[in-house]
C-alpha positions, 0 to 999 in steps of 0.5 A: 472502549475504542471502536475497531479500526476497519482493515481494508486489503487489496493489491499492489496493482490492477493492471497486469494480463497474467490476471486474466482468466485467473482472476478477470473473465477470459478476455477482459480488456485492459481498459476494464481491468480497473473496474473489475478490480473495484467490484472485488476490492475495494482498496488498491496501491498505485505503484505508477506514480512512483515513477512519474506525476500522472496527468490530471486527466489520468487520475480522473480517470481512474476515480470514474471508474470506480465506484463510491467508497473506493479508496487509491494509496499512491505512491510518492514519485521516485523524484521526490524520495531518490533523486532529491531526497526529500530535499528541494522538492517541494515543486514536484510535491506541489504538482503531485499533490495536486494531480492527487487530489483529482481522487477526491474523496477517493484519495488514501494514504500516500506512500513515502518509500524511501530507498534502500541507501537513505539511511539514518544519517539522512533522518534530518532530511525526514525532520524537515520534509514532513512538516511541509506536507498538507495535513489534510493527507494521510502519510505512511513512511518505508524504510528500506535498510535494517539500520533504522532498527537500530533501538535508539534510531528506531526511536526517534524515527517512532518520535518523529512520524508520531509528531506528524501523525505519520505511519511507519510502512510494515514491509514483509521483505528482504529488508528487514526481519518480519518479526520486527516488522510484526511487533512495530504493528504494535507500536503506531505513530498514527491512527492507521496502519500501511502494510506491504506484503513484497516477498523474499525476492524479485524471481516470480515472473508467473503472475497468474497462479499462487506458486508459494505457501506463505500460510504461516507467514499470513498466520503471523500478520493476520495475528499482529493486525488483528490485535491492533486492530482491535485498538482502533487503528485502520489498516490498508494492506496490499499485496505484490505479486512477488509475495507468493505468485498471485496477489489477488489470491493472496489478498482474499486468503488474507480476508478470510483469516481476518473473518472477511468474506472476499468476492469470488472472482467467477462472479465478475464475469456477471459483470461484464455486460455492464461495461 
């Protein structure tokens, strides 16, 4: 019998004020969010470098501030994935990689989200885009349009990223249904699994409290991964803000249903003395 994957969950991000007083002690400056966060979780997805490749410096900043055993899930740059679209990219996946690798052993899954017009007509673009990234890294895949649900594009999606050991992203959004979603966890391409926990839309704009119940739906996911995890499959799972109004509140519902103990963010104001 196989051992059982580890599940790690955290947030889409660290650096947002609304957290302050509600998860930050009162009056944390932002410089020391960061290793605020580390000491309640121990995994986080950077959504910065969507956007651009951060400087060398950046990334070494952000592995010193963290403590051993703490793991970054980056993702792509938009110039990989929408403006080129996989194709003619391999100087920007070059730079990236390389201010990646900055993290060290710090350095998890990096996300390939693809946009919600890269459809399956474009999968050989996919095809020959995977087989040229590093096979020290581990990759997740996210589609973005119901059509690659679709059975027979569904499968040869599957195929493709389980070629390459790659994951398929599990997104909770308005893109595609949760009950797909939920039985595609039962169906992985590699040893682990990437889940994105997005919302129904983009209207929250109160970061600092939770404002919706989403029990039920953590009910269904916490069901879905528990069963695969008892597979040996490692989980990292992380929740944005728009999911229900506050992700760090979310993401230590999301342990206690999984049998985890999350840290009580009143005990990071212990912790500030040391910065």
């Amino acid at each position: 019998m196989s051992e059982p994957g580890r599940i790690r969950i955290g947030t889409q991000g660290w650096n947002y004020t609304a957290w302050v007083g509600a998860f930050y002690p009162s009056g944390t400056r932002p410089a020391d969010f960061l290793g605020l966060y580390a000491r309640a979780f121990d995994v986080v997805e950077v959504d910065s470098t969507f956007y651009a490749v951060p400087a060398a410096k950046t990334v070494r900043g952000w592995a010193e501030r963290t403590p051993e055993g703490f793991t970054f899930a980056l993702k792509m740059p938009q110039e990989i994935t929408h403006e080129r679209r996989l194709r003619g990219a391999d100087d920007v996946v070059a730079a990236f990689m390389d201010a990646a690798r900055e993290l060290g052993p710090k350095l998890g899954p990096v996300l390939i989200q693809l946009g919600p017009d890269f459809l399956p007509p474009e999968l050989d673009s996919l095809r020959r885009f995977l087989p040229c990234l590093p096979r020290d890294v581990r990759f997740a895949v996210e589609v973005r349009n119901h059509r690659w649900t679709r059975p027979e594009v569904l499968a040869e999606l599957l195929s493709l990223l389980a070629e390459h050991e790659a994951a398929l992203a599990l997104s909770d959004g308005r893109w595609i249904r949760r009950e797909t979603m939920t039985e595609l966890a039962g169906r992985p391409t590699s040893t682990f699994h990437y889940v994105r926990w997005m919302g129904p839309n983009r209207d929250i704009v109160d970061y600092s409290r939770v404002l919706f119940d989403r029990g039920e739906e953590l009910d269904t996911w916490t069901g879905a991964l528990g069963r695969v995890a008892t597979k040996g499959i490692d989980i990292f799972g992380f929740f944005n803000n728009h999911f229900s109004g506050h992700s760090p509140a979310t993401a230590r519902d999301m342990q206690r249903r999984l049998g985890q103990r999350p840290v009580d963010p009143s005990t990071l104001a212990e912790q500030t003395s040391l910065f």
